[in-house]
C-alpha positions in Angstrom: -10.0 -28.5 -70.3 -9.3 -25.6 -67.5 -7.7 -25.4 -65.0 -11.1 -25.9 -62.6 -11.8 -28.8 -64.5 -8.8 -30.1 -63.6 -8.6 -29.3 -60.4 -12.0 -31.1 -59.5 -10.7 -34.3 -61.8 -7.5 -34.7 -59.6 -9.4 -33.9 -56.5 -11.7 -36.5 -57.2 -8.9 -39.1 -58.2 -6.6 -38.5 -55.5 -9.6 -39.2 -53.1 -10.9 -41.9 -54.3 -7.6 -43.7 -54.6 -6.6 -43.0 -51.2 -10.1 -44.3 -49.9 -9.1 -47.5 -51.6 -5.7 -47.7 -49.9 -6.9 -47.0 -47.0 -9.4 -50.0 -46.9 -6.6 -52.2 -48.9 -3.1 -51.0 -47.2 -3.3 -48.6 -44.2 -6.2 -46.5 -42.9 -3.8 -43.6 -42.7 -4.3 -42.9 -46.3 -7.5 -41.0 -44.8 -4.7 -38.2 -44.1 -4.8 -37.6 -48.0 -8.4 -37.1 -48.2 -8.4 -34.8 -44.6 -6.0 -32.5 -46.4 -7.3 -32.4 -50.0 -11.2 -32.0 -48.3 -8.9 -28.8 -46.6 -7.5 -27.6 -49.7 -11.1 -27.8 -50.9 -12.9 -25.7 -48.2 -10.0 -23.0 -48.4 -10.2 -22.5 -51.5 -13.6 -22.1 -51.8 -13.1 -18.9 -49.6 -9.9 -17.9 -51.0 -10.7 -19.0 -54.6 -6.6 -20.5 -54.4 -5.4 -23.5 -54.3 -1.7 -24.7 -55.1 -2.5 -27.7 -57.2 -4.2 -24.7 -59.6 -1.0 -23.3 -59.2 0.7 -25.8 -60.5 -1.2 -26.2 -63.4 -1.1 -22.6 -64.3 2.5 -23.3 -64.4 2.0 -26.1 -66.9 -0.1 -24.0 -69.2 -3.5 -25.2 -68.3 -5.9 -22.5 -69.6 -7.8 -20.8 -66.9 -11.3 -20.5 -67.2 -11.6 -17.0 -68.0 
């Protein structure tokens, strides 16, 4: 996998879990998903993010 295909499968995991904590431990798990949705609209502007940082780091392959 790349590292946009990774990106979107973390995104997508860390959201959804912090929906479910939020509804099962503390709404203010909806913090998480404000600042991933951020992370998301930056980037799409910016084409940058630091979880692809990260996994650039790791040796995810990028998608070019």
């Amino acid at each position: 996998m790349t590292v946009d295909r990774y990106l979107r499968l973390i995104a997508g995991a860390l959201i959804l879990l912090s929906l479910v904590l939020a509804r099962y431990s503390d709404v203010r798990w909806l913090y998480v998903t404000g600042f991933i949705g951020l992370n998301l609209f930056q980037s799409a502007f910016t084409n940058w993010c630091p979880m692809m940082t990260f996994l650039q780091k790791l040796g995810v392959r990028s998608s070019m």
